[in-house]
C-alpha positions as CSV (number, residue, x, y, z in Angstrom):
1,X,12.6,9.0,-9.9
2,X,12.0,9.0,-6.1
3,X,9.4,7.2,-3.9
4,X,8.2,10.3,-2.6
5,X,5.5,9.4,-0.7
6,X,6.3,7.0,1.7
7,X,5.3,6.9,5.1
8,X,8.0,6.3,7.4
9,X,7.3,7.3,10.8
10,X,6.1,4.9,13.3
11,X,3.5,7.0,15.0
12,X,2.2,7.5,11.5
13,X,1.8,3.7,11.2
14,X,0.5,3.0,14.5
15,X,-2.2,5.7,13.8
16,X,-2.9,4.3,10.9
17,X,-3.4,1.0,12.4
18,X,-5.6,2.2,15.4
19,X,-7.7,4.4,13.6
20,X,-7.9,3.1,9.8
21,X,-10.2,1.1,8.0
22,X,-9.7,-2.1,6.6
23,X,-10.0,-3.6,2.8
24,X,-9.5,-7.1,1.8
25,X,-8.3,-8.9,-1.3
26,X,-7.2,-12.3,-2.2
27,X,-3.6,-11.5,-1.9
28,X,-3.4,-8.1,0.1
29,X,-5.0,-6.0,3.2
30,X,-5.2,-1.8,2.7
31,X,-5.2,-0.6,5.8
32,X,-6.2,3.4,5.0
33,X,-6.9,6.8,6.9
34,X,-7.6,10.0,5.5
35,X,-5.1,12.7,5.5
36,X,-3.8,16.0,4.2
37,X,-1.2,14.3,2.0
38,X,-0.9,11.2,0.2
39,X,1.7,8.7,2.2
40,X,2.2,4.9,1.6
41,X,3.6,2.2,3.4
42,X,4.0,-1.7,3.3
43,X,3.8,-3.7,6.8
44,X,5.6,-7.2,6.1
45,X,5.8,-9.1,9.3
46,X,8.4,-12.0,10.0
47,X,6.0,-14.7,9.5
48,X,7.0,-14.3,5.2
49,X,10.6,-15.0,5.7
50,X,13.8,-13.5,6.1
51,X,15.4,-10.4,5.9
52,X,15.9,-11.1,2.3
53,X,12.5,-12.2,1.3
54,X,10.4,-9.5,2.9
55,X,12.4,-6.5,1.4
56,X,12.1,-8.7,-2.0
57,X,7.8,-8.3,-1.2
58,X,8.5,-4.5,-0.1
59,X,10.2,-4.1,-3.8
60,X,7.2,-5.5,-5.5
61,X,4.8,-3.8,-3.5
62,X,6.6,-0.4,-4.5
63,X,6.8,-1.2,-8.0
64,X,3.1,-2.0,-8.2
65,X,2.2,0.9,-6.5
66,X,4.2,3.2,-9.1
67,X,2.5,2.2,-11.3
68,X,-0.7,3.9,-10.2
69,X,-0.7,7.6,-11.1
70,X,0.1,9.4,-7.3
71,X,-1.1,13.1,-8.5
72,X,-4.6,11.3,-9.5
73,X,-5.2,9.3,-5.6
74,X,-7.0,11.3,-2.7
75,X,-5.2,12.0,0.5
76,X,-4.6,9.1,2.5
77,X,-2.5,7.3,4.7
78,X,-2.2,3.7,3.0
79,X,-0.6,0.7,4.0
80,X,-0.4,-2.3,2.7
81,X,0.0,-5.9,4.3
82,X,0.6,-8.9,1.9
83,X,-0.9,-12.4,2.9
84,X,1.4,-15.4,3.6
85,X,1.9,-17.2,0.6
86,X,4.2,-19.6,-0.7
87,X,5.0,-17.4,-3.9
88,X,5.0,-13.4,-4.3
89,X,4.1,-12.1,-7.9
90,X,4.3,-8.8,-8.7
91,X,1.3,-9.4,-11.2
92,X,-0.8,-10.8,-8.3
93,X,0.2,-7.2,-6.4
94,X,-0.6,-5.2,-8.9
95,X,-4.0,-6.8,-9.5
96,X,-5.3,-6.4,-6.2
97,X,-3.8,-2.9,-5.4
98,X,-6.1,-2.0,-8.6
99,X,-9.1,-3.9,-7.3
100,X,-8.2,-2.3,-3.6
101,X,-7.8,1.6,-4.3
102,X,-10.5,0.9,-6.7
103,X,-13.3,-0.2,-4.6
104,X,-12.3,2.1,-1.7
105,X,-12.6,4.8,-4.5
106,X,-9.4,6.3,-3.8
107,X,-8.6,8.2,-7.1
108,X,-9.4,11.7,-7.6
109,X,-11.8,12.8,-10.0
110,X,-10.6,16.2,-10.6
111,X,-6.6,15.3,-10.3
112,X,-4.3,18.0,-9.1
113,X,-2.1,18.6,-12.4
């Protein structure tokens, strides 16, 4: 199955980043904005390695996020920006995605399926 709700445009991320709100958790920062559709991203700067390493966060990041049900979120812009660490677990992500999108109150309480 396809990641189909990435956000991929850079005016969508640099909205995002002028105009969104911040969350914070031990290993992660949401950075989110409401919207009309429900788009995800994952900012990971140079400072967490090379080429190699920060595509092996963006994989994590992705995984954990699938496994959040995307028909039961609101509408939002999200994106996500891992801390620098020395290690990446995807049990760590998946953790503090739950504790992020749950203390923003992101999921829906009357789902659209």
């Amino acid at each position: 199955m396809a990641f189909d709700y990435r956000l991929k445009k850079e005016k969508d991320f640099n909205k995002v980043f002028k105009e969104g709100k911040r969350l914070f958790s031990n290993s992660l920062t949401l950075v989110y904005l409401p919207s009309k559709e429900l788009k995800v991203g994952f900012a990971v700067g140079k400072k967490h390695g090379g080429s190699v390493q920060r595509n092996r966060i963006k994989r994590l990041l992705r995984e954990s996020f699938r496994s959040f049900s995307p028909e039961k979120m609101k509408n939002f812009f999200f994106v996500f920006i891992p801390k620098i660490k020395e290690e990446y677990d995807y049990r760590v992500f998946l953790k503090d995605m739950k504790y992020l999108l749950e203390k923003g109150n992101f999921f829906d309480d009357n789902p659209k399926c």
